[in-house]
C-alpha positions in Angstrom: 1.4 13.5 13.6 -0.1 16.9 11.4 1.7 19.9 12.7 1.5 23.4 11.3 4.1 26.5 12.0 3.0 30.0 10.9 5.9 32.3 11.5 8.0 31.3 14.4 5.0 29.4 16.2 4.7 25.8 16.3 1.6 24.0 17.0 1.4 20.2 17.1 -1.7 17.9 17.1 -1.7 13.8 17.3 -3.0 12.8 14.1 -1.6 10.0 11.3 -3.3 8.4 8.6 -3.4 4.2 8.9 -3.4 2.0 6.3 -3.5 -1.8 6.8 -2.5 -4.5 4.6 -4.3 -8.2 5.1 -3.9 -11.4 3.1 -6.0 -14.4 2.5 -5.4 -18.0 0.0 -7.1 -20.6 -0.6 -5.9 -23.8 -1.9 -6.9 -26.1 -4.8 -5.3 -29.6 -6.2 -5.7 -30.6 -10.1 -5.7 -33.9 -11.0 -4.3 -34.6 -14.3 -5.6 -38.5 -14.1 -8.9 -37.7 -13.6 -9.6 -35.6 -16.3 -8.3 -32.8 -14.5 -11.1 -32.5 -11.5 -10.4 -30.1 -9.1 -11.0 -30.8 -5.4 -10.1 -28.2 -2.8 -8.0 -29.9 0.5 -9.3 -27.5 3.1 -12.7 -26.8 1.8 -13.2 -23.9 -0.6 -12.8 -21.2 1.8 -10.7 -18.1 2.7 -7.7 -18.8 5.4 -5.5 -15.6 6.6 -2.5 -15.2 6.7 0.4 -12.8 8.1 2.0 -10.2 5.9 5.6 -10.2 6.5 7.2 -6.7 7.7 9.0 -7.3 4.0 5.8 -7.1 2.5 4.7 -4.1 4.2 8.3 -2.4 3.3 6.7 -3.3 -0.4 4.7 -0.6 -0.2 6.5 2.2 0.6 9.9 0.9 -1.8 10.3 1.6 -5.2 12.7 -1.3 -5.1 14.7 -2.8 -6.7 16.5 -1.0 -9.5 14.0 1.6 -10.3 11.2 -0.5 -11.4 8.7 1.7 -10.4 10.4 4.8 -11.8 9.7 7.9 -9.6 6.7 6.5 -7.4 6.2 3.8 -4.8 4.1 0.9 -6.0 -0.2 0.5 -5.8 -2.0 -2.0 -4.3 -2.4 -3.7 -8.0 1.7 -3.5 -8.0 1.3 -6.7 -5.4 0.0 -9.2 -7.7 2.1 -10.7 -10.8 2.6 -10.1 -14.5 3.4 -12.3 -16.9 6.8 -10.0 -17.7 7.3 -10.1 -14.0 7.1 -6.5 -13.0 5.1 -6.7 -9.7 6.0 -7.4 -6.4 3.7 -10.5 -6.5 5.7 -13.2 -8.3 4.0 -16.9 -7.9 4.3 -18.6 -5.2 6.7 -21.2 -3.8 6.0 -24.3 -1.4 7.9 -25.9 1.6 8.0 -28.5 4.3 8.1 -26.6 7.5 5.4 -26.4 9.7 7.1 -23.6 12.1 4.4 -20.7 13.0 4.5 -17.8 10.9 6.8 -14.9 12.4 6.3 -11.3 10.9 10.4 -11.1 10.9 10.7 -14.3 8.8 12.6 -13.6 5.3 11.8 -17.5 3.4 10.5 -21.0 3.6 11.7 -22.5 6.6 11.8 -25.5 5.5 13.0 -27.5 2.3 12.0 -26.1 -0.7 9.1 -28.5 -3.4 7.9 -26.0 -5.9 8.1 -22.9 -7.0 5.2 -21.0 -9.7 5.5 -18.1 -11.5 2.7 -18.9 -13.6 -0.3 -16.9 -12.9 -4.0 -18.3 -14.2 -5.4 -16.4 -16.9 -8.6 -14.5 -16.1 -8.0 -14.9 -12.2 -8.0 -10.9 -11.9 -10.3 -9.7 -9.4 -11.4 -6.5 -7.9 -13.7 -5.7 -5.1 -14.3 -2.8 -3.7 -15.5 -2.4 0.2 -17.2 1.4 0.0 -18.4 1.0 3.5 -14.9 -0.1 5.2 -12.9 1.9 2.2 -10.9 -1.1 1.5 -10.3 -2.7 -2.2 -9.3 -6.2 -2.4 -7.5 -7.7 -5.3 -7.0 -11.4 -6.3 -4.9 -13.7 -8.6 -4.2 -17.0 -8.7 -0.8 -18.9 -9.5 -0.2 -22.5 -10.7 2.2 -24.7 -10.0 3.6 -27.8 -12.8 2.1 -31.1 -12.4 4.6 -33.2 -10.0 6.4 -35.9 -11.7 7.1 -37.7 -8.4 5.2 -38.7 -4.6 5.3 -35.0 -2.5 4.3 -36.5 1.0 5.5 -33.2 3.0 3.9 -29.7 1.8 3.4 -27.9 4.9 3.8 -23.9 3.8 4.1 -21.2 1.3 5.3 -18.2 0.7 4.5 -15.7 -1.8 7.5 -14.0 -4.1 8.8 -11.2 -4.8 9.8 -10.6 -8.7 12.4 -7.7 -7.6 13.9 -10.2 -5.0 17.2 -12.2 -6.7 16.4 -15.0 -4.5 12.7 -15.3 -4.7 11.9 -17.8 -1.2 14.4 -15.5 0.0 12.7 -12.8 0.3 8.6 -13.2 0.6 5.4 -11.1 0.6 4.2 -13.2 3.1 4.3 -16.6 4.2 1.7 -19.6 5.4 1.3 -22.4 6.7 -1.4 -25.2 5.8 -4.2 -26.8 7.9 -2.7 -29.9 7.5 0.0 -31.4 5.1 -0.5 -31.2 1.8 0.3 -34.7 -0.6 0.7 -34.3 -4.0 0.4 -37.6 -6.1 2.1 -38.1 -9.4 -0.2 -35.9 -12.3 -1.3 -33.9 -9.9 -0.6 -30.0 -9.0 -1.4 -26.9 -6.8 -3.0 -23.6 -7.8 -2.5 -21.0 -4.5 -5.6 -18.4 -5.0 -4.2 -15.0 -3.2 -6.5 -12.2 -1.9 -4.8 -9.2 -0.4 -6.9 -6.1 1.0 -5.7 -2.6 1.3 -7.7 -0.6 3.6 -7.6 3.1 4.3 -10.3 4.0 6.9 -10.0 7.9 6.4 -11.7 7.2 2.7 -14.9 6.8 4.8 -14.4 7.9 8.4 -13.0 11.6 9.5 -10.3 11.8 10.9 -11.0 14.9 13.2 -8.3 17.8 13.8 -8.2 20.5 16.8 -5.7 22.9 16.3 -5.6 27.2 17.0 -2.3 29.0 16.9 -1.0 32.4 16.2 -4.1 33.3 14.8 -4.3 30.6 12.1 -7.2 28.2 13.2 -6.6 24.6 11.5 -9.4 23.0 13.4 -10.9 20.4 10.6 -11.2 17.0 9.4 -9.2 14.8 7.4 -9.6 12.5 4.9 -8.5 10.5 1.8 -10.0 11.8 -1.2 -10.2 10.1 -4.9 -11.2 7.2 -6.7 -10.1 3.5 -5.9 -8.4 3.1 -9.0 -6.7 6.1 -8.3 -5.6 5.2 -4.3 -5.6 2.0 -4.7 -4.8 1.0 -8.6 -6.5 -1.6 -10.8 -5.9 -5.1 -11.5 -6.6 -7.4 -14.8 -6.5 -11.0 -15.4 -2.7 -11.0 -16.4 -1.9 -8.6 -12.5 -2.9 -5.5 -14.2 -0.8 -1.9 -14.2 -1.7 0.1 -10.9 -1.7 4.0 -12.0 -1.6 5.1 -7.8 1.5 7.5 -8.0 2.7 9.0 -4.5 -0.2 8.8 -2.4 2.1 7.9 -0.1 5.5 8.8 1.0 8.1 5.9 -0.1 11.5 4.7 0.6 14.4 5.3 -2.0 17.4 3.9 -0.7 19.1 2.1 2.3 18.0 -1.2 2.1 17.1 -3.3 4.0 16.9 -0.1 6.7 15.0 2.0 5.2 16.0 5.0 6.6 15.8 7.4 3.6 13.0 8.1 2.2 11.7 10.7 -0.8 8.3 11.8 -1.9 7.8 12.6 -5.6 4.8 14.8 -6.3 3.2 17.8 -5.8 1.1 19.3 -3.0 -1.5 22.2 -2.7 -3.2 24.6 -0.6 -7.0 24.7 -1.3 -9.6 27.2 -2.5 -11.5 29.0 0.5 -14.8 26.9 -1.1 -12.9 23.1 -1.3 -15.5 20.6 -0.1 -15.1 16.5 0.4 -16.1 15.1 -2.2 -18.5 11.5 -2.0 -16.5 8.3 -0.7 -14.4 7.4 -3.6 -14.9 10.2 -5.8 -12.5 12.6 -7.4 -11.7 15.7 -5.6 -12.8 18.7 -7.4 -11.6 21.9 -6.5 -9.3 24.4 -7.2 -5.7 25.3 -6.0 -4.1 28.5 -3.7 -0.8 29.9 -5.0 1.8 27.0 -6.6 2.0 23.5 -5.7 5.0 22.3 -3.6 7.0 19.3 -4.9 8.7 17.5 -2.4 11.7 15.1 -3.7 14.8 15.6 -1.5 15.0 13.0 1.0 15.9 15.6 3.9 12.0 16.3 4.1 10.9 12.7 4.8 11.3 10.4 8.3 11.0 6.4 8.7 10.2 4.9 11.0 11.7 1.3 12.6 8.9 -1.3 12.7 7.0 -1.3 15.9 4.6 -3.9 16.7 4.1 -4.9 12.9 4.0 -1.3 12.1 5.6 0.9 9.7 5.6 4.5 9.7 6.8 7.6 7.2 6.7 11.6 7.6 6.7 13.9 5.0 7.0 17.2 5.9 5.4 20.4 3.1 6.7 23.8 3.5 4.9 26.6 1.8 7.0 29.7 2.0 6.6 33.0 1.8 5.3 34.6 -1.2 3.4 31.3 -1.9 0.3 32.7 -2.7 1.8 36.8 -3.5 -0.9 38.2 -1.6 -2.4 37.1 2.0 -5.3 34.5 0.3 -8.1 32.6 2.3 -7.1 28.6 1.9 -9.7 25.9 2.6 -7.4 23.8 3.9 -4.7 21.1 2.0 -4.2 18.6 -0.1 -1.1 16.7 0.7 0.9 13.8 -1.5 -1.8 14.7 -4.6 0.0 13.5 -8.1 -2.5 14.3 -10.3 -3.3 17.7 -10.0 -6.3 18.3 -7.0 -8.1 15.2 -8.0 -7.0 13.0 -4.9 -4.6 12.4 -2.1 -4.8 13.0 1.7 -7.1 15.9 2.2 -7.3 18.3 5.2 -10.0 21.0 5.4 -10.5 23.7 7.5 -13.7 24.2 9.5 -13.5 27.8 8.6 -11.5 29.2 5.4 -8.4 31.0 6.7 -5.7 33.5 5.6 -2.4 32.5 4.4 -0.4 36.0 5.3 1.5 36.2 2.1 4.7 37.1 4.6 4.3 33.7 6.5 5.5 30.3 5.9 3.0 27.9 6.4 4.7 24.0 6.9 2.4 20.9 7.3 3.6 17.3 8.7 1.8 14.1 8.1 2.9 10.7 9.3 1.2 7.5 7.5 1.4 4.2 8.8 1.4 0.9 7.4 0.1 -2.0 9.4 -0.3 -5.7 9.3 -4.3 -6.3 9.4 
């Protein structure tokens, strides 16, 4: 939802910008008695899997104890690093065989093995320009078993935030077929999660007149993929996305209230898109507005697999000091005007230096 009030009218349009998360593993056995030959159990292929509604709330929760500092954690924040500091934390193994609910908070059945041992140079990045998706992969590995394991049936992966690691999953899987595990031998679990933002390449079209301020225009995200998305290395990587999106603070596990650190800006009269996954380069109207009380943001309850935050920007009056043309906005950009979710105007339009001008945008976050 994108509204816009100038004065005392109110105008509102149906608008949001989706996200969707989507995970895939495969699955390999090492055999220490064989001169460790590797031989893959369901062929050496992708399978997908569900991400839990706790892994979605990963993405919008600087949790737990502030390890993110002041911003909600990137894409790269998902996979592991060796000091732990990722929401990606190994992987652990279990005998259940129940289907995969998206409500589910552990293994289900008896736990057999938990990883936290990620394989060095498994860091991988590819970029989608055409879907505006990045995926990222690692790959964790287990200990050789010392005894028979006749009963492997699922998996979940961890949380290094999360006290109780099975407790608490990313997301959870279960196998083909069971998994047997002779003595000598162990698992390596090969995770690939994509992060998808459609509006990178497809407009997100706006239809809005009010009170004499047209906002009829187009949306979309604007900046690089390291920048939306973060990066990734062989030992998890350090993502460098800072609020791109809004994020929850506090309240868990409800998640009602939620804060938005960064700044946002009303554009020059000449702001243009920039190409898919470029930086944005244009200038700024008046001062940026900084958003970090958690009055100005709204979450959602889950619906359907679906998560969902509001921030709400309020440029006031005197903000530019004289009646300006703006190209549009740039809401949730950290770093400076170079990218965040953009919103341009068909036609430049004044910003009456007596008016306040307040813009809403609701993001969602959805299980692909």
């Amino acid at each position: 939802m994108l509204n816009i009030i100038t004065e005392r009218k109110f105008i509102e349009l149906g608008a949001e910008v989706p996200t969707t998360i989507g995970g895939e593993y495969k699955v390999s056995i090492v055999d220490t008695n064989r001169g460790n030959v590797e031989f893959f159990p369901f062929g050496d292929t992708w399978h997908k899997n569900l991400i839990l509604n706790r892994g979605l709330e990963s993405f919008i929760v600087p949790y737990y104890v502030g390890i993110w500092g002041n911003r909600p954690p990137s894409l790269s924040k998902i996979f592991f690093t060796n000091s732990g500091n990722g929401i990606f934390w190994g992987a652990s193994t279990g005998t259940s065989a129940a289907a995969v609910v998206a409500t589910q908070t552990g293994l289900q059945g008896t736990l057999r093995q938990t990883s936290t041992t990620n394989v060095v140079g498994s860091g991988l990045t590819i970029d989608d320009m055409v879907t505006g998706s990045r995926s990222m992969q690692v790959a964790t590995q287990f200990a050789a078993t010392a005894v028979r394991i006749t009963d492997i049936n699922e998996a979940v992966i961890n949380s290094a935030f999360i006290s109780s690691q099975s407790a608490t999953p990313f997301s959870r899987f279960v196998f083909p077929s069971t998994i047997t595990l002779e003595i000598g031998q162990y698992l390596i679990i090969t995770y690939r999660i994509t992060g998808s933002i459609p509006s990178i390449v497809t407009d997100i079209p706006v239809s809005v007149s009010s009170n004499g301020f047209d906002a009829s225009g187009t949306i979309r995200t604007v900046g690089t993929y390291d920048n939306l998305f973060g990066g990734i290395d062989a030992n998890g990587g350090s993502g460098i996305m800072g609020s791109c999106y809004p994020y929850v603070t506090s309240n868990y596990p409800s998640y009602t209230n939620v804060a938005y650190s960064g700044t946002s800006y009303m554009l020059s009269a000449t702001a243009a898109f920039p190409a898919a996954g470029s930086a944005l380069s244009t200038s700024a109207v008046g001062t940026g507005v900084s958003m970090t009380a958690s009055g100005n943001l709204y979450a959602t309850p889950y619906v359907s697999g679906s998560k969902q935050s509001t921030i709400n920007l309020m440029f006031p009056a005197g903000n530019p000091a004289a009646t300006t043309n703006i190209g549009g906005i740039l809401l949730n950009g950290t770093n400076g005007t170079s990218y965040g979710t953009m919103w341009k105007f068909n036609t430049p339009q004044a910003k009456d230096a007596g008016k306040v001008l307040v813009a809403s945008l609701t993001y969602s976050f959805a299980a692909a």
